[in-house]
C-alpha positions in Angstrom: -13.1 -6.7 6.8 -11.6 -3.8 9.1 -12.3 -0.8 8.0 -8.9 0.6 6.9 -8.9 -2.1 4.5 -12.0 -1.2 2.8 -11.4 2.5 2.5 -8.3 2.1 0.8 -10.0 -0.5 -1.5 -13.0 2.0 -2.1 -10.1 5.1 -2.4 -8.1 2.7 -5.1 -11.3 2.0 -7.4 -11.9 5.9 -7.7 -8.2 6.6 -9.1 -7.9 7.3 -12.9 -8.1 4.2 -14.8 -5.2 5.8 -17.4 -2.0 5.3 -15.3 -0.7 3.0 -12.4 -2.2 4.1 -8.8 -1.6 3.0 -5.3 -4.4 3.9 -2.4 -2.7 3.6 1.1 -4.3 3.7 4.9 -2.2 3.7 7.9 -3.5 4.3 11.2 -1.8 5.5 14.5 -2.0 1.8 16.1 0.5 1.3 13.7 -1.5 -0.9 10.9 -0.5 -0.2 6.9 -3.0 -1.4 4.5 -1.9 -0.8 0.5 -4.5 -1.3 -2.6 -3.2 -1.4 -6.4 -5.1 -0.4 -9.2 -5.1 -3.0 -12.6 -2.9 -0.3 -13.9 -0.3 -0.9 -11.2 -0.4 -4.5 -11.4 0.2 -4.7 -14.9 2.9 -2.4 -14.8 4.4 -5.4 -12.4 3.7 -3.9 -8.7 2.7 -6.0 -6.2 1.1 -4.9 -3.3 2.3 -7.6 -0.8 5.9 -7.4 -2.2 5.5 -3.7 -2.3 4.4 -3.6 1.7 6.8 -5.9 3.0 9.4 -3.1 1.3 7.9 -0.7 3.3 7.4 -2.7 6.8 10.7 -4.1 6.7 9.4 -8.1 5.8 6.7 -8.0 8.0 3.1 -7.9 6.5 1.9 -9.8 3.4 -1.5 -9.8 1.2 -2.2 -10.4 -2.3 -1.1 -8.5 -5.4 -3.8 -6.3 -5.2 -4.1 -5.6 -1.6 -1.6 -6.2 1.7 -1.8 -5.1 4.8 1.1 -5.1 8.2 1.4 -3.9 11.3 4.0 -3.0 14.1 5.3 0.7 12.3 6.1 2.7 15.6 3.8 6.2 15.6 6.8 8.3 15.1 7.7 6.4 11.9 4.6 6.4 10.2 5.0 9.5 8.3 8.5 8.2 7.1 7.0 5.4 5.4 4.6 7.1 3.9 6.5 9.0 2.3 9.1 6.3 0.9 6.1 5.3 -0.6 6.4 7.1 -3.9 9.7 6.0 -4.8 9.2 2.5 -3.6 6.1 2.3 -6.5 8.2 4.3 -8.9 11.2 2.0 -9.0 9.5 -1.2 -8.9 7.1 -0.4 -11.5 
């Protein structure tokens, strides 16, 4: 398992167990990785749906954790920071 994914699974098993929380890593080679809390989940959010969102389609994973590539190093911070919103309205 690369590394990026496990830090943002060990990130996402730290968050506060009372409300929905999302742990993300992206890296400058361009690589995404999103983890979901149970919280999340429930509340209907899906991490591969969620990622593809933010990568345009690309990507995939599993409800709990997804990962893409190919986000150009000037972009990065742009998704990132659709990334509130994104988990707000499709939870």
């Amino acid at each position: 398992m690369p590394v990026w994914s496990r830090t943002s699974e060990l990130v996402r098993d730290r968050l506060p167990g009372d409300r929905s929380g999302a742990a993300v890593v992206a890296t400058r080679a361009g690589v995404l990785v999103l983890a979901l809390d149970e919280p999340a989940r429930e509340a209907g959010l899906n991490a591969s749906a969620q990622g593809k969102q933010l990568l345009g389609g690309r990507g995939g994973g599993t409800p709990e954790t997804a990962q893409g590539g190919g986000i150009p190093a000037d972009r990065i911070s742009g998704v990132l920071s659709d990334l509130p919103a994104l988990l707000h309205t499709a939870g």
